[in-house]
KOLLOGU-128666 format. One line per 5 residues: number of its first residue (from 1); their letters; for each residue x, y, z of N, C-alpha, C, O. Coordinates in steps of 0.2 Angstrom, whole numbers, plus 5000, padded with zeros to 4 digits. Each point is the difference from the previous one (the first is absolute). Layout:
N
NUM	a	X:Y:Z:X:Y:Z:X:Y:Z:X:Y:Z; ...
***
This chain:
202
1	xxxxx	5334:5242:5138:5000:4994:4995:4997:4994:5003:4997:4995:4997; 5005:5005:5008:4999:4993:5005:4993:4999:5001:4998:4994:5001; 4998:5013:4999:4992:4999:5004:4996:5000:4993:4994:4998:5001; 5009:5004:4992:4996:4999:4995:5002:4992:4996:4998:5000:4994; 5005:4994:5008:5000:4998:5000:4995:4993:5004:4998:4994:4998
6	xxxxx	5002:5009:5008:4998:4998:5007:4993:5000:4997:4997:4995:4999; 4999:5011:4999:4994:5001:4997:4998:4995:4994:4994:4998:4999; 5010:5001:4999:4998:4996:4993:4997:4998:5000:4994:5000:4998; 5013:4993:5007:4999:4994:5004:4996:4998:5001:4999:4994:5000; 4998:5013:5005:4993:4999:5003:4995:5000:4996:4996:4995:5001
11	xxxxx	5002:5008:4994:4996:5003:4995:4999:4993:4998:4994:4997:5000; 5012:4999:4997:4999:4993:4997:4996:4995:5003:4996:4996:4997; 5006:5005:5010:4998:4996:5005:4994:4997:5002:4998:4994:5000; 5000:5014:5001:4993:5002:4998:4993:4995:4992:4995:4997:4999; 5010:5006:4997:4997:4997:4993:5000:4994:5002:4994:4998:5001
16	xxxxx	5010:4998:5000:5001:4992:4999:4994:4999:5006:4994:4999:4998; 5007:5002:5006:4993:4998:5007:4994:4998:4999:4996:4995:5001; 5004:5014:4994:4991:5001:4998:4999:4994:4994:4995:4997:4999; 5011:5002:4998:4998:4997:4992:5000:4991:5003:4997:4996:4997; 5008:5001:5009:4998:4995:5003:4992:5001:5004:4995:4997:4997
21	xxxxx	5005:5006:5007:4994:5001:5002:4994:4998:4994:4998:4994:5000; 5000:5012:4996:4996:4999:4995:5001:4991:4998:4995:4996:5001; 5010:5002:4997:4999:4996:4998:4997:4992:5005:4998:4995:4997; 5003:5006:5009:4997:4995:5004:4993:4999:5004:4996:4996:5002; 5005:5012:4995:4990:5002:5001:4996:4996:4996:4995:4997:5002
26	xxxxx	5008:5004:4990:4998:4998:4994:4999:4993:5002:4995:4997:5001; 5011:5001:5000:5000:4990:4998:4996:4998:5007:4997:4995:4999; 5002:5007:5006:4996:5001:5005:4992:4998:4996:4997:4995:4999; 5001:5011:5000:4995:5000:4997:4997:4997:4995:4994:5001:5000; 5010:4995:4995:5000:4995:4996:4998:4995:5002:4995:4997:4998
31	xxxxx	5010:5000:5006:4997:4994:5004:4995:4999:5004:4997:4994:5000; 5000:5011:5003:4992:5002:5002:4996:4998:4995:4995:4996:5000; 5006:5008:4996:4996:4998:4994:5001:4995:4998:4995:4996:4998; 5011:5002:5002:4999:4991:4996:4995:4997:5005:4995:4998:4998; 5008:5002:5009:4996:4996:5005:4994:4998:4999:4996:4995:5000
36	xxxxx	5001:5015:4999:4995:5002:5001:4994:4994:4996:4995:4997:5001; 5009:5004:4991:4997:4998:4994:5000:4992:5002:4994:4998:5000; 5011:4999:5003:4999:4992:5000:4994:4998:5006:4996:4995:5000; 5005:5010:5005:4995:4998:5004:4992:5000:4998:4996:4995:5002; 5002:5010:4993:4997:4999:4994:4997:4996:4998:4994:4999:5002
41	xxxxx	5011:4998:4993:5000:4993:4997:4996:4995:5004:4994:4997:4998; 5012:5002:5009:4996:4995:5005:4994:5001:5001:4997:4995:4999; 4998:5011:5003:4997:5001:5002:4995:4998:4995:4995:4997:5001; 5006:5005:4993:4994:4998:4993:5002:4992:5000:4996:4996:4997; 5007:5003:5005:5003:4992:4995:4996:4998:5007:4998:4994:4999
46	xxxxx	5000:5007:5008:4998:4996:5005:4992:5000:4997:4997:4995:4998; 5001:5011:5003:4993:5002:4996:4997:4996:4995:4994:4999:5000; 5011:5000:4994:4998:4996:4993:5000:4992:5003:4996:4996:4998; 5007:5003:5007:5002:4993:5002:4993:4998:5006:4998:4995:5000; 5001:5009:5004:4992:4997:5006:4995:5001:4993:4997:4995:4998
51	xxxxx	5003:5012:4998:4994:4999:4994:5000:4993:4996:4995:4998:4998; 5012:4999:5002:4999:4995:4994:4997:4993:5007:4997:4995:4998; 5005:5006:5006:5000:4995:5005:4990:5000:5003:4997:4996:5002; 5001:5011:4997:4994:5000:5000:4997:4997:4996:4995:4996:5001; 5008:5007:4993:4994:4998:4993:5000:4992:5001:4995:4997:5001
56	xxxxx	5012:4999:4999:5000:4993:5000:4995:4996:5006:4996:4995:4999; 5004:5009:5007:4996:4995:5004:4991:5002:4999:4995:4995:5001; 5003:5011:4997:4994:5003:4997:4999:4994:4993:4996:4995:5000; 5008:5006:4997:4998:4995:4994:4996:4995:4998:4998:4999:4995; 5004:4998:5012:4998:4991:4998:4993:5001:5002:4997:4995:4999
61	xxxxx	5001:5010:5004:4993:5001:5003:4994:5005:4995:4995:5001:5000; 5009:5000:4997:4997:5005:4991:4995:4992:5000:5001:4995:5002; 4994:5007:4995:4994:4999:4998:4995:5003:4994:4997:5005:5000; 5002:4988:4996:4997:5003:4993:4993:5001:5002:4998:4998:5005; 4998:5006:4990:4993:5001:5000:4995:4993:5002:5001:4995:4997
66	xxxxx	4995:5006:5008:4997:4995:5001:5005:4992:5005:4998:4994:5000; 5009:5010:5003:5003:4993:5005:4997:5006:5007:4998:5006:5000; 5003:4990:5006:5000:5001:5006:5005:4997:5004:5004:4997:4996; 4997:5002:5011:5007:4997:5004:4993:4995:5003:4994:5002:4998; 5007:4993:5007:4998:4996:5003:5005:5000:5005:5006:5001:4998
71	xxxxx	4993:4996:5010:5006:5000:5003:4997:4995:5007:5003:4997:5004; 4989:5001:4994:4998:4996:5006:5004:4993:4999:5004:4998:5004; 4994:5001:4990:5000:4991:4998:5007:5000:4998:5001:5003:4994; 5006:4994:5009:5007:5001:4999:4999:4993:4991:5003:4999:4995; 4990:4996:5008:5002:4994:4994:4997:5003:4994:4999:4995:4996
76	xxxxx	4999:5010:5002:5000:5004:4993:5001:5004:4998:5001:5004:5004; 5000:4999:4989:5005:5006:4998:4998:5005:5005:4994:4999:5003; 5010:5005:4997:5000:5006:5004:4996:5004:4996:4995:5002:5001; 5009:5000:4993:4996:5003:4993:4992:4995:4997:4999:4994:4998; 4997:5012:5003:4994:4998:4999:5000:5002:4992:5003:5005:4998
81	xxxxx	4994:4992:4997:5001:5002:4993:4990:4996:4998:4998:4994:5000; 4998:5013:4999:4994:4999:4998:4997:4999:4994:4999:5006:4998; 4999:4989:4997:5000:5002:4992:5008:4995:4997:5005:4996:5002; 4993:5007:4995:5008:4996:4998:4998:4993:4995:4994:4999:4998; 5012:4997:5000:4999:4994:4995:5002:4996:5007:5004:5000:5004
86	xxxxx	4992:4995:4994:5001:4992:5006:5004:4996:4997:4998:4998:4995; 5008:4998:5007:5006:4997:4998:4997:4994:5004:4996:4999:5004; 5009:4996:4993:5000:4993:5004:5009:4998:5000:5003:5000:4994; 5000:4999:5011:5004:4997:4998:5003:4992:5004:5000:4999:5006; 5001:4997:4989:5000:4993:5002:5009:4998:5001:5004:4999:4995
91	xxxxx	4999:4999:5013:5005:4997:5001:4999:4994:5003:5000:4999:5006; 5000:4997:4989:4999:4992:5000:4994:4998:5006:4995:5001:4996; 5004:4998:5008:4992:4998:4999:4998:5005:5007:4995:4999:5004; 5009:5009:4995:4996:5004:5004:5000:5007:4996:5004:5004:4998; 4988:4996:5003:4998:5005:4995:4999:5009:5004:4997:5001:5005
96	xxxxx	5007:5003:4991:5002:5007:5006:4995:5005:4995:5002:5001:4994; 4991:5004:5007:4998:5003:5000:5002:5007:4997:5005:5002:5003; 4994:5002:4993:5001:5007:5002:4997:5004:4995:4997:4997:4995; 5004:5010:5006:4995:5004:4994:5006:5006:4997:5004:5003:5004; 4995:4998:4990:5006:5006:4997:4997:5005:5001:4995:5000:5002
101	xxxxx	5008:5007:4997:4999:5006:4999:4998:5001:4994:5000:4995:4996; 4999:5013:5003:4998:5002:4993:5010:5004:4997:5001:5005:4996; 5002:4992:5007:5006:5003:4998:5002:4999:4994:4998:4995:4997; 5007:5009:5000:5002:4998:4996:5005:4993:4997:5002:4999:4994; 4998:5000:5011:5007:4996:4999:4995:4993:5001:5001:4994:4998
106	xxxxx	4993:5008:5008:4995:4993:5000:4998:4997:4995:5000:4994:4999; 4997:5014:4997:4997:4996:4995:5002:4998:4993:4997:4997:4996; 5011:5005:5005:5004:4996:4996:5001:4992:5001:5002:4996:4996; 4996:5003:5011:5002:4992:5000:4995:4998:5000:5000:4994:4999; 4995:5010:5001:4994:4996:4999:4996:4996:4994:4996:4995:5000
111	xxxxx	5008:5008:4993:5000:5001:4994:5003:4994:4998:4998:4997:4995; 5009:5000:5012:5003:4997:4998:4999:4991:5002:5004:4995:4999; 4989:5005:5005:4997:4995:5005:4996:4996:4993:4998:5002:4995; 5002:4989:5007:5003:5001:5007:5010:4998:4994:5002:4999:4994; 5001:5001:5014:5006:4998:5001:5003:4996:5003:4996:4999:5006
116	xxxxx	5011:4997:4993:5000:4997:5007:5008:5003:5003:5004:4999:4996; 4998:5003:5009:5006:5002:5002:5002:4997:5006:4997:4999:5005; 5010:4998:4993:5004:5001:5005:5001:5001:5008:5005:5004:5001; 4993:4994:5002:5000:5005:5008:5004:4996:5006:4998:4994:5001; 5007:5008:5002:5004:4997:5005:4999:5004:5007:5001:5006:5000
121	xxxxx	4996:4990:5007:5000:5002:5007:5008:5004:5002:5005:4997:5000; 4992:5011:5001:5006:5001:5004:4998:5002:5006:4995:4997:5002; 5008:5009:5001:4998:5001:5007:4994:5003:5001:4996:4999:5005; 5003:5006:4992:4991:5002:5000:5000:5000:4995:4998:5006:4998; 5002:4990:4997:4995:5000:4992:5000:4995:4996:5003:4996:5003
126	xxxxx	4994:5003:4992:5001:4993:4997:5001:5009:4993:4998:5006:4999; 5007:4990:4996:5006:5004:4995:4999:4998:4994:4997:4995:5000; 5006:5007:4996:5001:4995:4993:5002:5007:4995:4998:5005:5000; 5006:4993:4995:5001:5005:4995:4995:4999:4995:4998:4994:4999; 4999:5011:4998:4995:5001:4997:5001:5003:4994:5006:5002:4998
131	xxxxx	4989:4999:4997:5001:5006:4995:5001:5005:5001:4999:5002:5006; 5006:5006:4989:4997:5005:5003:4994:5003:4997:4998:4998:4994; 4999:5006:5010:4992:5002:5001:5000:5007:4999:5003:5004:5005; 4995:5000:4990:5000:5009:5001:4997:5002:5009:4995:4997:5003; 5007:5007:4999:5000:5002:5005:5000:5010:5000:5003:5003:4996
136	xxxxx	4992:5001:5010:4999:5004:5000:5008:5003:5004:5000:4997:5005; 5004:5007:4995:5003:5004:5004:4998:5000:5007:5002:4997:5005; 4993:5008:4995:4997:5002:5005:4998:4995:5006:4997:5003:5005; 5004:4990:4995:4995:4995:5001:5006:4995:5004:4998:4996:5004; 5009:5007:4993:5006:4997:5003:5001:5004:5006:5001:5006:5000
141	xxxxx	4999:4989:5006:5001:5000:5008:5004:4995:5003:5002:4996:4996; 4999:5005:5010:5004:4996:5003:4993:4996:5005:4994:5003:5001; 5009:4992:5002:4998:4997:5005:4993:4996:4997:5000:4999:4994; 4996:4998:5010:4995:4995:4999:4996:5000:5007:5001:5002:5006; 4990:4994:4990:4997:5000:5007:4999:4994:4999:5001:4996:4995
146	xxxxx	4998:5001:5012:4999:4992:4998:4994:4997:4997:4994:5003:4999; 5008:4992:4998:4993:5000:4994:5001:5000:4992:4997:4997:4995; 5009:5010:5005:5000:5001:4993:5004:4996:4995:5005:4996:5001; 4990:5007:4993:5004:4996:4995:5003:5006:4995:4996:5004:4998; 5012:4994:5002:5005:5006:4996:5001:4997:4996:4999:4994:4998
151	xxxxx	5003:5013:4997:5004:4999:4995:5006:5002:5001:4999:5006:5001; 5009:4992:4999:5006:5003:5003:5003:5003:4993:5001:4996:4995; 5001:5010:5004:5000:5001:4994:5009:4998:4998:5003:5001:4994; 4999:4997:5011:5009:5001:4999:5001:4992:4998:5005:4998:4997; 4991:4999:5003:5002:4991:4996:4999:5002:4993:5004:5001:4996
156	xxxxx	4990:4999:5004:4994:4998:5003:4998:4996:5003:4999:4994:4997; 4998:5005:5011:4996:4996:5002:4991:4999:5001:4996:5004:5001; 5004:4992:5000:4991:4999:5001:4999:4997:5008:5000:4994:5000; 5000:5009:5006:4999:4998:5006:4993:5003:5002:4997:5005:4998; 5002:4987:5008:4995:5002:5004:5004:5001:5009:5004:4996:5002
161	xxxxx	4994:5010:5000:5004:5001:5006:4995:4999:5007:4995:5003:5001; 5008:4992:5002:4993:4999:5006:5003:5001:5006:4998:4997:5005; 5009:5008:4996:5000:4998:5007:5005:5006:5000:5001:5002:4994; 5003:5001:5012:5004:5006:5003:5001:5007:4995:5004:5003:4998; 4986:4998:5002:5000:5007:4998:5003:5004:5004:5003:5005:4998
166	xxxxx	4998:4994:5008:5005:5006:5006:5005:5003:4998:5002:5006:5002; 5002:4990:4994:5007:4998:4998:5003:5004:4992:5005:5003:4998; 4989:4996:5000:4997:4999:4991:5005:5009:4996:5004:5001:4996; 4995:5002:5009:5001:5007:4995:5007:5000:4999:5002:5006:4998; 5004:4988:5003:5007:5001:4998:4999:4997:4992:5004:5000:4997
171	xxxxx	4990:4997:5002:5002:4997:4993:4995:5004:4995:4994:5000:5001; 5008:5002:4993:4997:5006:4996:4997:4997:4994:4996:4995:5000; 5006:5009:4993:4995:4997:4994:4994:4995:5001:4999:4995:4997; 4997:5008:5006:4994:4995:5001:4996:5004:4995:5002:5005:4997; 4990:4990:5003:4998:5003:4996:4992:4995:5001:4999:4995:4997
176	xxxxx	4998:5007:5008:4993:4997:5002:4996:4999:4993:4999:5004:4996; 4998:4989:5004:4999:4998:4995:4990:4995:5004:4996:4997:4997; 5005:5004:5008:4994:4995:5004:5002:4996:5006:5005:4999:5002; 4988:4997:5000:5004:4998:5008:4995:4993:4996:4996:4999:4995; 5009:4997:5014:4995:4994:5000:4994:5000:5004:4998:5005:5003
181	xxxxx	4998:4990:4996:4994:4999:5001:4999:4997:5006:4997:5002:5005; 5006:4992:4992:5001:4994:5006:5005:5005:5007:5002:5005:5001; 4996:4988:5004:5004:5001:5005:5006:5001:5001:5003:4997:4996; 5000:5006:5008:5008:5003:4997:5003:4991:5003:5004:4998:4997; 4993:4999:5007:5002:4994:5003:5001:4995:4996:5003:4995:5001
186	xxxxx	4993:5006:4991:5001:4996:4998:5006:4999:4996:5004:4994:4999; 4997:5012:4999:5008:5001:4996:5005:4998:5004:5005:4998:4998; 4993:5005:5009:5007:4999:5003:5002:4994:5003:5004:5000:5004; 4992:4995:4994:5001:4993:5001:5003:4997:4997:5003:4996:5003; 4999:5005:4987:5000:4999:4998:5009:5000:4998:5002:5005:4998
191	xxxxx	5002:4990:5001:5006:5001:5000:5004:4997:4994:4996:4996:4998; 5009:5004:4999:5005:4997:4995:4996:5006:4994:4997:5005:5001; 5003:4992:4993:4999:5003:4992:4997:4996:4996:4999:4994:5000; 4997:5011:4997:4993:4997:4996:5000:5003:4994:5004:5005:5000; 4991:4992:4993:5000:5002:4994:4995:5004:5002:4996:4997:5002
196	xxxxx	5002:5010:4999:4992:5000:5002:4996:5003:4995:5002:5004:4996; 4992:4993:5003:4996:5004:4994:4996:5005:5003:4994:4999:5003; 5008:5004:4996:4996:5009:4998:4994:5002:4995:5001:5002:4995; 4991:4997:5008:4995:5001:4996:4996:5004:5002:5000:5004:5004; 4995:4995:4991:4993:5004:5002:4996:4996:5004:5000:4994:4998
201	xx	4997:5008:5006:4995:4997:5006:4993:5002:4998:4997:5003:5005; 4998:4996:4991:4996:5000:4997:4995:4997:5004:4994:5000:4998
***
């Protein structure tokens, strides 16, 4: 009686072991897989993240048909822009050169010349809130070359940018619209807030 109980016991014993056992394998291996899967994650989410961090410093270097880089002469745009509509613009008695592109969003302000706009000296740009202007998708980047003249689509702003393209690719919605003409020295002489009129240079 003693030893068929003794058995049982054991038989039970047994059960519970394998049925514990089984069970620590399992949550064992779960966890693996979670790991597994979040490490994953990380590993895509770092990937999406150098790609987005490429695309952004690539960007501001994107060039339309018919621009080029310059890189001798630090006192003119960097972006070279060939062809194009020739602007004038006038901030009180110094006159800053430049040419637009065939963009879209250019040839929407073109349509809308002349104008006069608002523009305040910040740390690399002279600013001003502006109309908004249709704009291509594809044409929105981050960053700037010195020289250029944006359209920021998030005011919207109307800037000329002359100075810490190095710097440039932490600030996005841009939207190249044309460079200056004139010498970057000239703009960047130029300090406080002006009405500026924005025209055709005929």
């Amino acid at each position: 009686m003693n030893k068929k109980i003794i058995i049982v016991i054991l038989a039970l014993l047994v059960v519970i072991i394998l049925v514990l056992g089984g069970y620590f394998i399992f949550n064992k291996n779960g966890k693996n897989s979670q790991t597994n899967q979040y490490s994953s994650d990380l590993s895509s989410n770092a990937k999406a993240s150098t790609q987005n961090n490429n695309e952004k410093k690539t960007a501001k270097n994107s060039l339309r048909d018919g621009e080029s880089i310059q890189t001798q002469d630090k006192n003119k745009a960097t972006r070279v822009v060939t062809g194009g509509t020739k602007i004038k613009m006038t901030f009180g008695d110094t006159v800053i050169y430049g040419v637009l592109n065939d963009s879209e969003t250019a040839k929407a302000l073109i349509q809308k010349l002349p104008i006069t706009q608002h523009e305040s000296r910040y740390t690399h740009d002279f600013c001003g809130v502006t109309e908004k202007l249709p704009y291509n998708e594809d044409e929105v980047h981050y960053g700037w070359l010195n020289g250029d003249i944006d359209y920021a689509i998030d005011a919207p702003y109307y800037t000329i940018l002359f100075k810490d393209e190095e710097i440039s690719e932490q600030y996005g919605d841009q939207v190249n619209i044309g460079v200056i003409t004139s010498p970057i020295s000239e703009i960047d002489k130029l300090s406080g807030s002006f009405d500026v009129k924005i025209e055709l240079d005929n």
